[in-house]
MDTraj code that builds the backbone (N, CA, C; nanometers):
import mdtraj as md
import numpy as np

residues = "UNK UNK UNK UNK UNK UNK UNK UNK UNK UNK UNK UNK UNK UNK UNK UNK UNK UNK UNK UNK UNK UNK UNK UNK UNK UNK UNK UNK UNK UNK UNK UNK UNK UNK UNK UNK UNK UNK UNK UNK UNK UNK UNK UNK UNK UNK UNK UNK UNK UNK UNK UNK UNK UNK UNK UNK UNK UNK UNK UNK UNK UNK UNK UNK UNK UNK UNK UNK UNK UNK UNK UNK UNK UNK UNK UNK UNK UNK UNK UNK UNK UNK UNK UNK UNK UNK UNK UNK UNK UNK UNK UNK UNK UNK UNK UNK UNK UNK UNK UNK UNK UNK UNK UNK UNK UNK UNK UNK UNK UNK UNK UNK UNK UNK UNK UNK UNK UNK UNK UNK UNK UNK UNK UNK UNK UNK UNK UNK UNK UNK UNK UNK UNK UNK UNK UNK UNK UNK UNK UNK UNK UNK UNK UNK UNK UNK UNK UNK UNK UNK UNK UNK UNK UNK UNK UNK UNK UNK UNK UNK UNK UNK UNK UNK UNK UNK UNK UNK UNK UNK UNK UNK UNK UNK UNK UNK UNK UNK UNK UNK UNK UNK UNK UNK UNK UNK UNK UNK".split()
xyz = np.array([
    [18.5718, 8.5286, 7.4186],
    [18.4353, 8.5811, 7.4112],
    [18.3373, 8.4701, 7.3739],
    [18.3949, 8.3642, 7.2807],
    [18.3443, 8.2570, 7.2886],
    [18.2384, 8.1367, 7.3749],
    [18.3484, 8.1624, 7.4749],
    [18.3008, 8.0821, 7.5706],
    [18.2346, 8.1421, 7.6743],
    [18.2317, 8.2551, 7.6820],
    [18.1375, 8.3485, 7.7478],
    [17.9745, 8.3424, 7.6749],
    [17.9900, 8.3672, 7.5696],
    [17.8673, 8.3456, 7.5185],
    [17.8034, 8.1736, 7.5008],
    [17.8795, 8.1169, 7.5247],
    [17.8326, 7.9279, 7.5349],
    [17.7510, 7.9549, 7.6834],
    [17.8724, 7.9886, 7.7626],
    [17.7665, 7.9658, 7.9632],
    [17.6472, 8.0381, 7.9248],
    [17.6392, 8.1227, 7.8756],
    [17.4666, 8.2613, 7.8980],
    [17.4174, 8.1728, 7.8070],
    [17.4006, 8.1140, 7.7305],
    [17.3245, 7.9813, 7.6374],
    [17.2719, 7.9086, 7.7398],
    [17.3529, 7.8497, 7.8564],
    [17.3334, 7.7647, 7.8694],
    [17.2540, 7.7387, 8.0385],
    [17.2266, 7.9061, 8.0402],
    [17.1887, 7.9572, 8.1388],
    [17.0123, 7.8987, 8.1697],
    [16.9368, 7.7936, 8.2219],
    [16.8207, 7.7726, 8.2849],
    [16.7552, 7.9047, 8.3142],
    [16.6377, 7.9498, 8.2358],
    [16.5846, 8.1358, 8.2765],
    [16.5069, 8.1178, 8.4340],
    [16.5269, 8.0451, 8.5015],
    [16.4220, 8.0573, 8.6110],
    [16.5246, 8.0934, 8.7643],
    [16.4857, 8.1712, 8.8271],
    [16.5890, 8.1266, 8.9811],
    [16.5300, 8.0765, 9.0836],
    [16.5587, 7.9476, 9.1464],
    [16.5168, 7.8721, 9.2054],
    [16.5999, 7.8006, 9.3276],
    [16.5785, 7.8802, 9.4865],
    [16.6298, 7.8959, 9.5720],
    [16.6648, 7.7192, 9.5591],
    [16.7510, 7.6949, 9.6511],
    [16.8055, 7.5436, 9.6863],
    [16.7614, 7.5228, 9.8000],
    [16.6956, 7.4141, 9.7620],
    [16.5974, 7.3416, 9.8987],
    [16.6784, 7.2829, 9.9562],
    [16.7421, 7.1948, 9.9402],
    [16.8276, 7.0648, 10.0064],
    [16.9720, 7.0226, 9.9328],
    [17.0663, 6.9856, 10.0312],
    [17.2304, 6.9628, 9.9765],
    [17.1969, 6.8061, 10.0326],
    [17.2517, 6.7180, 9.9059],
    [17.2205, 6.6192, 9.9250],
    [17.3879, 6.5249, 9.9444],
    [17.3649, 6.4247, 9.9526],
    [17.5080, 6.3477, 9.9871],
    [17.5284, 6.1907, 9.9623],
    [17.6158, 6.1632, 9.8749],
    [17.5659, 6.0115, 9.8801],
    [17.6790, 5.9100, 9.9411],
    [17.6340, 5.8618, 10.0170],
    [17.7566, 5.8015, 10.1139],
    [17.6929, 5.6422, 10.1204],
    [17.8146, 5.5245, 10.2153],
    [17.7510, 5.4176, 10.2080],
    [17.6777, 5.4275, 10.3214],
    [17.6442, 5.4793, 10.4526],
    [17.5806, 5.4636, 10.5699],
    [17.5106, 5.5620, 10.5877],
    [17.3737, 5.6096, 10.5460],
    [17.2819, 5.7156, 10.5579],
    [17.2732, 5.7676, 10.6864],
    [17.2275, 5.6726, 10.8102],
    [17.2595, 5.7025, 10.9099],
    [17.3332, 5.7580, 11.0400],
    [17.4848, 5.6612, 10.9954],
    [17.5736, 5.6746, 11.0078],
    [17.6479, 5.8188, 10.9668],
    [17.6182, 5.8778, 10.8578],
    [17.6502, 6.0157, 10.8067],
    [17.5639, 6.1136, 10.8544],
    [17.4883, 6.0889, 10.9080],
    [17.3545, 6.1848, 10.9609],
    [17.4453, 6.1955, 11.1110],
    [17.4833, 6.1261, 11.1935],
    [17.5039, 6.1367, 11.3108],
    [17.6432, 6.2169, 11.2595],
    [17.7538, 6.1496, 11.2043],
    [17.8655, 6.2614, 11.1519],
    [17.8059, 6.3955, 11.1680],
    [17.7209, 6.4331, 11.0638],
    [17.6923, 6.5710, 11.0428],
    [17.6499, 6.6400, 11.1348],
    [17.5546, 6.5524, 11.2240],
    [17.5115, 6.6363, 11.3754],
    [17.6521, 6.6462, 11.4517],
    [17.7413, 6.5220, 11.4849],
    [17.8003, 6.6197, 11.5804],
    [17.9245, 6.7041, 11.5261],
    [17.9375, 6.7389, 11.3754],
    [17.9999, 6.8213, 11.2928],
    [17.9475, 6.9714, 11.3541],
    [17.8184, 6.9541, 11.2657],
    [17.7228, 7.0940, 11.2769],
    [17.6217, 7.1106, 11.3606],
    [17.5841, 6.9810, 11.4510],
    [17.4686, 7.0450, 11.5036],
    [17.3327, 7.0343, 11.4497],
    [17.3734, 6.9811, 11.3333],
    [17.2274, 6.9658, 11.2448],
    [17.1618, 6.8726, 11.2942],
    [16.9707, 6.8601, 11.2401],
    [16.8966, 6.7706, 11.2822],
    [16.7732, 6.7680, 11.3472],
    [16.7284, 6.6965, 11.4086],
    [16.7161, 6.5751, 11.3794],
    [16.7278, 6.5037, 11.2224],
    [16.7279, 6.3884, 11.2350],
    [16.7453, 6.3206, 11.1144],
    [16.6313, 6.2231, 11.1450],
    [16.5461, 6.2078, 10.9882],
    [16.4389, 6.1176, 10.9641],
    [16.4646, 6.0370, 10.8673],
    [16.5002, 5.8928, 10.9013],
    [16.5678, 5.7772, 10.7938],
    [16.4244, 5.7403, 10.7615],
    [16.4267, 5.7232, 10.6198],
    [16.3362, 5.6487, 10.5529],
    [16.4565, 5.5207, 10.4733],
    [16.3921, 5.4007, 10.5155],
    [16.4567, 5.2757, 10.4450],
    [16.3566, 5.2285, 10.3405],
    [16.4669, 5.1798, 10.2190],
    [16.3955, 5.1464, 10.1357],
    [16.3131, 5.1848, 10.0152],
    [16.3511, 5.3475, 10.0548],
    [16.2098, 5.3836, 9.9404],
    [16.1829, 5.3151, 9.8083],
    [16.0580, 5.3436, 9.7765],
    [15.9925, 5.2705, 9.6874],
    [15.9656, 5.3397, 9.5808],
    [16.0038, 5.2767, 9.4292],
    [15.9675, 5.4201, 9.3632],
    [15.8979, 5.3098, 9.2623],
    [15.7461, 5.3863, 9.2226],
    [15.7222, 5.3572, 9.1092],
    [15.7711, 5.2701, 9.0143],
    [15.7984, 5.4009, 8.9403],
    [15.9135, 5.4160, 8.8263],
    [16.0051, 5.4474, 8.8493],
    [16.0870, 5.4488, 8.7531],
    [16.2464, 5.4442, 8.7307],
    [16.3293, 5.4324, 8.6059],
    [16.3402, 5.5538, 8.6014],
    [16.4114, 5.5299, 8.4222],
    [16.5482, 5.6740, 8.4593],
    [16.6321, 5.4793, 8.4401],
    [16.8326, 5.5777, 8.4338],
    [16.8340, 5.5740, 8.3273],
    [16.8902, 5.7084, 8.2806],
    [16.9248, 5.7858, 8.1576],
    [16.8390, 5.7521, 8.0743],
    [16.7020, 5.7439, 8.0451],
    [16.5691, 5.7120, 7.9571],
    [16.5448, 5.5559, 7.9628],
    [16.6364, 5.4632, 8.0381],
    [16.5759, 5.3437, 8.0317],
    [16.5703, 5.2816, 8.1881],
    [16.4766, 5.2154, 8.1772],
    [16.3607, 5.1158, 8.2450],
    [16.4874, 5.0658, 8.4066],
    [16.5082, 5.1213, 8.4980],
    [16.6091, 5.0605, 8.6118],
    [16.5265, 5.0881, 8.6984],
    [16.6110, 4.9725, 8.8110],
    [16.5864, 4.9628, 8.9612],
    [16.6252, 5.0715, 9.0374],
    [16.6035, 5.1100, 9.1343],
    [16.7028, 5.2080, 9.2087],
    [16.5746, 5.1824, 9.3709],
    [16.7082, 5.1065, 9.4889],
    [16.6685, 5.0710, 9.5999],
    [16.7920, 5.1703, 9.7350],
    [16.6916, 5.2890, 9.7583],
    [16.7942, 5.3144, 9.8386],
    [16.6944, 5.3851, 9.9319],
    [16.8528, 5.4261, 10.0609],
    [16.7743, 5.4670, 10.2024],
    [16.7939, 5.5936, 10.1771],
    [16.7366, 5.7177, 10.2507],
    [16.7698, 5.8491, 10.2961],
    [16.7646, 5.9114, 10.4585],
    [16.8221, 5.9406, 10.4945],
    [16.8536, 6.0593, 10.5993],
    [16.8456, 6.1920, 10.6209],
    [16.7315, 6.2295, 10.6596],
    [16.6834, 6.3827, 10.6176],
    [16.6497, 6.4442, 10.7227],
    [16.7649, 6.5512, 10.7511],
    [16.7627, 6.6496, 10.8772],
    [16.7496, 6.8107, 10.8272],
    [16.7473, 6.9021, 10.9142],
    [16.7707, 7.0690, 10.9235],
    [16.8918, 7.0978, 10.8826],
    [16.9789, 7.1645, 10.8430],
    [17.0883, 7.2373, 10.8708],
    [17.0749, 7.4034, 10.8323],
    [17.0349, 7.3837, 10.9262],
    [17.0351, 7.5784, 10.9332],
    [16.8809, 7.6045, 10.8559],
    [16.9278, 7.6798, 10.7343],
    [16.7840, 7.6988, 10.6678],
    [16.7690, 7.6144, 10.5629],
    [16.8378, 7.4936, 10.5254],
    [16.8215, 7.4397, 10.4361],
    [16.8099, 7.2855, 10.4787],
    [16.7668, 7.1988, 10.4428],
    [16.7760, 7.0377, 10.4510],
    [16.8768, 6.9638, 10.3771],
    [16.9200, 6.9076, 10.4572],
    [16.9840, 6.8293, 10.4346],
    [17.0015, 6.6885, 10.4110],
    [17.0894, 6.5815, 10.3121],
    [17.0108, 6.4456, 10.2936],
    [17.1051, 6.3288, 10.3255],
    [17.1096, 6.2365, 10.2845],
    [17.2168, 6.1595, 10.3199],
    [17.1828, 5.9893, 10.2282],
    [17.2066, 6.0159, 10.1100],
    [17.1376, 5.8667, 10.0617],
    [17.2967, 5.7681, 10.0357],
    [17.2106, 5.6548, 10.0372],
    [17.2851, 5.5252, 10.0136],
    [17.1769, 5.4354, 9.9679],
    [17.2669, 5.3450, 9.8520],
    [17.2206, 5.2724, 9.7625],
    [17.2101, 5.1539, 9.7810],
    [17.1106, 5.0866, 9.7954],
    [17.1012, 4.9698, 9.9094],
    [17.0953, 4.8252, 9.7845],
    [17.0747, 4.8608, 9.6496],
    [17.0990, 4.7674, 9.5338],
    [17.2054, 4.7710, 9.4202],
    [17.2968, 4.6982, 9.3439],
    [17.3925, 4.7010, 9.3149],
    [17.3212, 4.7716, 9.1264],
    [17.4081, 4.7757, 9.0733],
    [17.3770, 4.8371, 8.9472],
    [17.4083, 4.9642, 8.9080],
    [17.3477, 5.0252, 8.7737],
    [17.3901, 5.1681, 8.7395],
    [17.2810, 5.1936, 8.8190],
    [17.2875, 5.3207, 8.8279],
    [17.2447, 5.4588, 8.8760],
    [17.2316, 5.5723, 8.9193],
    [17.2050, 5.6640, 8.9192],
    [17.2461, 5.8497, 8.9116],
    [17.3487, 5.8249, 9.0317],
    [17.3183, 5.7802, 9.1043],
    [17.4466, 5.7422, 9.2329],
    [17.5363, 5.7481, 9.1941],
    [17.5731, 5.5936, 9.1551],
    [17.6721, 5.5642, 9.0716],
    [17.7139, 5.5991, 8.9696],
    [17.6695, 5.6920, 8.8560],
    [17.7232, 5.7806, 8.7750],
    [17.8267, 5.8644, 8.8275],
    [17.7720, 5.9239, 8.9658],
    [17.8271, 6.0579, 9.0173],
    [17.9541, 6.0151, 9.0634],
    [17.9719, 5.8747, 9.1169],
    [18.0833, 5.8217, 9.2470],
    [18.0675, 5.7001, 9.2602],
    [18.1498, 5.6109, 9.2380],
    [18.0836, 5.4701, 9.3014],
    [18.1442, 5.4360, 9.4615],
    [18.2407, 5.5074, 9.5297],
    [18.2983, 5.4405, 9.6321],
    [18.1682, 5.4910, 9.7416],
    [18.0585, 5.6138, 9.7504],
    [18.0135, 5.6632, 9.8478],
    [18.0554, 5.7044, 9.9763],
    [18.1825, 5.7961, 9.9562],
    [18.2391, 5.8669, 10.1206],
    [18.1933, 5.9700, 10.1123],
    [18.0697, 6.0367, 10.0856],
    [18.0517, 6.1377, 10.1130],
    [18.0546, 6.2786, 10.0347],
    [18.0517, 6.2437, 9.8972],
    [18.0754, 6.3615, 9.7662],
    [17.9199, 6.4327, 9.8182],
    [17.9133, 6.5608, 9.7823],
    [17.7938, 6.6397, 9.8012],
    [17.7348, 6.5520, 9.6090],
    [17.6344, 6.4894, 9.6166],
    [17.5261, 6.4442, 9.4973],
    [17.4724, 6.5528, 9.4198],
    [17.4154, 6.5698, 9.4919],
    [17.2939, 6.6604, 9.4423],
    [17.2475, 6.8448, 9.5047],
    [17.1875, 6.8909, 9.4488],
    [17.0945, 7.0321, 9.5349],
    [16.9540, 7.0158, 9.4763],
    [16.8579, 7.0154, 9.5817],
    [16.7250, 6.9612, 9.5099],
    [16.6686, 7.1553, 9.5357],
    [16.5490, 7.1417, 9.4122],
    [16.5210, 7.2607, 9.4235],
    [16.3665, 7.2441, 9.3870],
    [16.2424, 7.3307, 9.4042],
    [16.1382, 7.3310, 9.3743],
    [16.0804, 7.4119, 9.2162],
    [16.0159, 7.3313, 9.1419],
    [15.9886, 7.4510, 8.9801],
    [15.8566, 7.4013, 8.9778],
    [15.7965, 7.5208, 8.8905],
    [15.6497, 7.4888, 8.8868],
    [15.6070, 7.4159, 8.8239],
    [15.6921, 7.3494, 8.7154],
    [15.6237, 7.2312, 8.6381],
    [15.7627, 7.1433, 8.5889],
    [15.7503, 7.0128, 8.6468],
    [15.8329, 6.9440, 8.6227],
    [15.8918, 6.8661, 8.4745],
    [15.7977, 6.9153, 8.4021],
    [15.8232, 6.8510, 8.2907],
    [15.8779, 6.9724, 8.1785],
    [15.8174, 7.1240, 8.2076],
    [15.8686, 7.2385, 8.1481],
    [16.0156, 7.2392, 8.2038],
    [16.0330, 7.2277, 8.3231],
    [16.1689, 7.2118, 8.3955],
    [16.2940, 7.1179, 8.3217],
    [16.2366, 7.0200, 8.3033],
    [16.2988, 6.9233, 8.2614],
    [16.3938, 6.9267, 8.0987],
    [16.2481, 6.9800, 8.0111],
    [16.2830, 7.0250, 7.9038],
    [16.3687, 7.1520, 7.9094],
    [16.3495, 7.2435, 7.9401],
    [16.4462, 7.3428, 7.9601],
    [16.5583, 7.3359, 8.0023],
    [16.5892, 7.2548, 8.0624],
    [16.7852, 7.1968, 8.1336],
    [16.8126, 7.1326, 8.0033],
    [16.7403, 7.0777, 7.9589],
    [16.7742, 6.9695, 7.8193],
    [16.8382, 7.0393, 7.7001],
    [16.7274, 7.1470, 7.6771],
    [16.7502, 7.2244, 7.5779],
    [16.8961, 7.3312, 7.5831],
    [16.9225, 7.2899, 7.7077],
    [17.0017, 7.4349, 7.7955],
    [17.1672, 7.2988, 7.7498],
    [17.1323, 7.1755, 7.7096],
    [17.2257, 7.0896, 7.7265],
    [17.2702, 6.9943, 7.8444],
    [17.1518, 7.0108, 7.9370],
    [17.2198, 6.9206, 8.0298],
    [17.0617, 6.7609, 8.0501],
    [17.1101, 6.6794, 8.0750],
    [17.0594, 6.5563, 8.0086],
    [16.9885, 6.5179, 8.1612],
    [16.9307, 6.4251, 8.1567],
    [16.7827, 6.3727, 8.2564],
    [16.8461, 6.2671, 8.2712],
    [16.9532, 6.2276, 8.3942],
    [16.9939, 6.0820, 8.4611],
    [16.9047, 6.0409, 8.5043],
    [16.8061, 6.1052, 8.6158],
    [16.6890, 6.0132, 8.6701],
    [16.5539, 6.0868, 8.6575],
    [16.4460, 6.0264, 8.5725],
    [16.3281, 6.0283, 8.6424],
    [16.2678, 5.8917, 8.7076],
    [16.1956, 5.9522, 8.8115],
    [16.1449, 5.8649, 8.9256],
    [15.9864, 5.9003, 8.9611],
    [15.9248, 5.7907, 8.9866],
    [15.8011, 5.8555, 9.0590],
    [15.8105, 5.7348, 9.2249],
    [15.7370, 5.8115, 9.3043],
    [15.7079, 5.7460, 9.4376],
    [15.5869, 5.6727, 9.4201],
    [15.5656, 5.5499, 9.4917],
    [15.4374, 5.4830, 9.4865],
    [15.3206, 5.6137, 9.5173],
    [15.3314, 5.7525, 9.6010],
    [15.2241, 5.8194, 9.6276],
    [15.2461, 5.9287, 9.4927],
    [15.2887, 5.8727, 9.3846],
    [15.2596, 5.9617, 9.2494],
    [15.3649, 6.0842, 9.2453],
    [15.4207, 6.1340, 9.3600],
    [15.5347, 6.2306, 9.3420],
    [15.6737, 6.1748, 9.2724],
    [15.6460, 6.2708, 9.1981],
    [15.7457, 6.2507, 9.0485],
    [15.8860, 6.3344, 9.0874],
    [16.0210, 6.3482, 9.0219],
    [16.0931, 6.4061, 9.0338],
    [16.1843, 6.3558, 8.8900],
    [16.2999, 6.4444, 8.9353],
    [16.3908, 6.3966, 8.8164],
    [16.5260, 6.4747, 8.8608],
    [16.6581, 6.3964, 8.8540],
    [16.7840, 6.4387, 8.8600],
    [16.8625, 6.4925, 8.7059],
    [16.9353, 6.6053, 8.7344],
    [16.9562, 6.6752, 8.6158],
    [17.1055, 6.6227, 8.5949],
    [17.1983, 6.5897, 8.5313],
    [17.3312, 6.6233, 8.5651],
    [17.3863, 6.6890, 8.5228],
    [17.4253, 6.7781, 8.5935],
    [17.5306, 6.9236, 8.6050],
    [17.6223, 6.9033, 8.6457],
    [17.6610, 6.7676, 8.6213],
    [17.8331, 6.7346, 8.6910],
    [17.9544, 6.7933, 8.6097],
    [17.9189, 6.8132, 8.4905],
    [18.0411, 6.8875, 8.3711],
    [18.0590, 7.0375, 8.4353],
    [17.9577, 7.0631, 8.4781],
    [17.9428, 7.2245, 8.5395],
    [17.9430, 7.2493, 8.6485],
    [17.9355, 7.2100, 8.7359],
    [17.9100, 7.2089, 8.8964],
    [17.9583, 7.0822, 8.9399],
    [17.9834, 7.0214, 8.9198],
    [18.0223, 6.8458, 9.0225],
    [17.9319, 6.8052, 9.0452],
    [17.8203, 6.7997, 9.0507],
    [17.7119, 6.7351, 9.1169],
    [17.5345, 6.7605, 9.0174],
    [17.4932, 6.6683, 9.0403],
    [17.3371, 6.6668, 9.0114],
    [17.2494, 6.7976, 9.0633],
    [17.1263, 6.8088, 8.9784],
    [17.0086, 6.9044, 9.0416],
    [16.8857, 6.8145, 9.0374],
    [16.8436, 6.8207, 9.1529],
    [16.7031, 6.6991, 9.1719],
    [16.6254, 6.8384, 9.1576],
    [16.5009, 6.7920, 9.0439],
    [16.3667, 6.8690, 9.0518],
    [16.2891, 6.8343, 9.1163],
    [16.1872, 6.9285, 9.1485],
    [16.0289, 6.8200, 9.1839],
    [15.9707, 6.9602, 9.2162],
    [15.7911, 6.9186, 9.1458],
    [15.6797, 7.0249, 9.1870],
    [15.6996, 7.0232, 9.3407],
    [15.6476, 7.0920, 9.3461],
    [15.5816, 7.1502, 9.5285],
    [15.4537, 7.0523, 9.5206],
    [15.4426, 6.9511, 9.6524],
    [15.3087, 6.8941, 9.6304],
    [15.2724, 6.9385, 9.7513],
    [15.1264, 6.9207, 9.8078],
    [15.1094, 6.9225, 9.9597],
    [15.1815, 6.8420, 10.0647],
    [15.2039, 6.7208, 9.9919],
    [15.2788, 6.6057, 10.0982],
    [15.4433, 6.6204, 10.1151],
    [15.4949, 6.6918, 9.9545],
    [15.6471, 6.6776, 9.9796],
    [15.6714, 6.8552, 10.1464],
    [15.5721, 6.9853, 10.0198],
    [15.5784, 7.0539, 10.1399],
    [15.5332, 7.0328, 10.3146],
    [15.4719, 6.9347, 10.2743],
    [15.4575, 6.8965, 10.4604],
    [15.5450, 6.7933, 10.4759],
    [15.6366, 6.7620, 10.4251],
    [15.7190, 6.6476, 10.4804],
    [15.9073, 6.7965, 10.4979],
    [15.8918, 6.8839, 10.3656],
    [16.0235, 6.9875, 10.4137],
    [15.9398, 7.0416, 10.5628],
    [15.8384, 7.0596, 10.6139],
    [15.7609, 7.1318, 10.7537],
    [15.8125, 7.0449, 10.8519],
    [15.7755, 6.9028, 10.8086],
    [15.7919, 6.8500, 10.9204],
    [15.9225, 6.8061, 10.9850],
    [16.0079, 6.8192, 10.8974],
    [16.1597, 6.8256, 10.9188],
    [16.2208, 6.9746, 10.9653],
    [16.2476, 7.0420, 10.9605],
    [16.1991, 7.2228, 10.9567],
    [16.1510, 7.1901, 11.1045],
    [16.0504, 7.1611, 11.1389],
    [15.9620, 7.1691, 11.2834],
    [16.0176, 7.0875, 11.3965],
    [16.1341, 7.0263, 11.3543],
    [16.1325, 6.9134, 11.4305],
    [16.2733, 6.9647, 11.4969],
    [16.3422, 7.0402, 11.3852],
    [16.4682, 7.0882, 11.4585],
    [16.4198, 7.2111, 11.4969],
    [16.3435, 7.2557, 11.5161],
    [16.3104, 7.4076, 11.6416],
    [16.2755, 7.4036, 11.7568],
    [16.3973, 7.3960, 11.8374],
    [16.3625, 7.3921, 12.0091],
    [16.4244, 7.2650, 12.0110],
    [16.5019, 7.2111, 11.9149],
    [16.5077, 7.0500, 11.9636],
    [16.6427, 7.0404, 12.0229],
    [16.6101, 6.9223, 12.1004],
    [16.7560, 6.9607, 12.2553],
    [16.8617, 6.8618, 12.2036],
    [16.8871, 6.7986, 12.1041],
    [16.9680, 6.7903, 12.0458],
    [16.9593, 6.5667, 12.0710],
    [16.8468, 6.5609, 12.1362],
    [16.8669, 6.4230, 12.1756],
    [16.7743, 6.3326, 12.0558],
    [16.7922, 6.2031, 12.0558],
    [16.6701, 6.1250, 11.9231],
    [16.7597, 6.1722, 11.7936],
    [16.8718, 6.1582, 11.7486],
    [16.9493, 6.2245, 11.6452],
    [16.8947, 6.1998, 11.5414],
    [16.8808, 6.0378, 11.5007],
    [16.8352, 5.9485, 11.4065],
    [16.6703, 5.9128, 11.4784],
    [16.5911, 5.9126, 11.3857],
    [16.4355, 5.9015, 11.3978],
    [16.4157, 5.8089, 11.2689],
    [16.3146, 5.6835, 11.2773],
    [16.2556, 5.5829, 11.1341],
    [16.1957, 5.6936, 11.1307],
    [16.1291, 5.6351, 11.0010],
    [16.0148, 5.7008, 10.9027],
    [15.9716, 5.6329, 10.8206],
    [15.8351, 5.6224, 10.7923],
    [15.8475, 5.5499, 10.6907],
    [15.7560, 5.6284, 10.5633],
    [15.7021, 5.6041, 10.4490],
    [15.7114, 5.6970, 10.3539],
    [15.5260, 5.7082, 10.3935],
    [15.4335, 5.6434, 10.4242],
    [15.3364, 5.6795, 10.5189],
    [15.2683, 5.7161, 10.5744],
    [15.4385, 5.7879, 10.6485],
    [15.4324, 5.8615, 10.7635],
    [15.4067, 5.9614, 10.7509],
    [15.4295, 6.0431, 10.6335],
    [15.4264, 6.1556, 10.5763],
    [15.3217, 6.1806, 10.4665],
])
top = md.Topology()
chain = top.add_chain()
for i, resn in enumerate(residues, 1):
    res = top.add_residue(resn, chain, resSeq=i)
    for name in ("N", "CA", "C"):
        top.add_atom(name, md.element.get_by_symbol(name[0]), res)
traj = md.Trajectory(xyz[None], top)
């Protein structure tokens, strides 16, 4: 009865559909085309390089240089990152070889910093906050003791929701050709 009453402790009060199953592998690309001719999913929009702001692993001051791969699968998005600089990071916490462990499930909350505190308080600790050079902030939770894998937060901005649209839009009607598409952060 114990330990029944520890999980409902430790229960986050909000429900918050899952936007995206994320993946961290060494070839972003390369795993994007896997997954299409797995499932069918896609198109896929590689962004190289992203650029973040900031960067603070586990509350201190890090680099983190990596690509993503971001397609449809069904009703949800799907991701595909690889770590393009050597060092710690939420990556590498999770896995260091990168074949393909599911990372993360990113989800949308109304305030990222109430969010944040509340997983904390709930016991689960802040591996990454990040911001993007265009000010969109996020943060990875780890829920690996409980689930295997990370929870990426982030507000709803106008640009992130028109960038889930424009991925979303791109696989409706699409004839299955252009698998892999650049992007650059921009672009969006």
């Amino acid at each position: 009865m114990a330990q029944m009453k520890e999980q409902t402790r430790s229960v986050v009060p909000r429900h918050h559909p899952v936007r995206q199953i994320a993946y961290f592998v060494d070839d972003a690309a390369g795993s994007a085309q896997d997954h299409h001719l797995l499932f069918g999913s896609g198109p896929y929009f590689v962004v190289e390089n992203i650029e973040l702001a900031v960067c603070l692993h586990r509350g201190q001051p890090s680099t983190l240089d990596h690509t993503s791969a971001y397609g449809q699968w069904g009703g949800v998005m799907v991701e595909f990152c690889q770590q393009n600089n050597p060092g710690p990071s939420v990556f590498h916490d999770h896995r260091s070889s990168g074949k393909g462990d599911i990372h993360h499930v990113a989800i949308m909350v109304e305030n990222l910093r109430t969010a944040i505190s509340e997983y904390e308080a709930a016991g689960y600790e802040t591996a990454l906050y990040a911001e993007l050079v265009s000010g969109q902030a996020y943060a990875m939770i780890d829920c690996t003791q409980a689930l295997g894998h990370f929870i990426e937060i982030y507000e709803p901005s106008e640009a992130l929701v028109g960038f889930y649209s424009l991925v979303r839009s791109a696989s409706e009607g699409w004839d299955g050709n252009a698998v892999i598409r650049s992007l650059s952060m921009v672009d969006n």
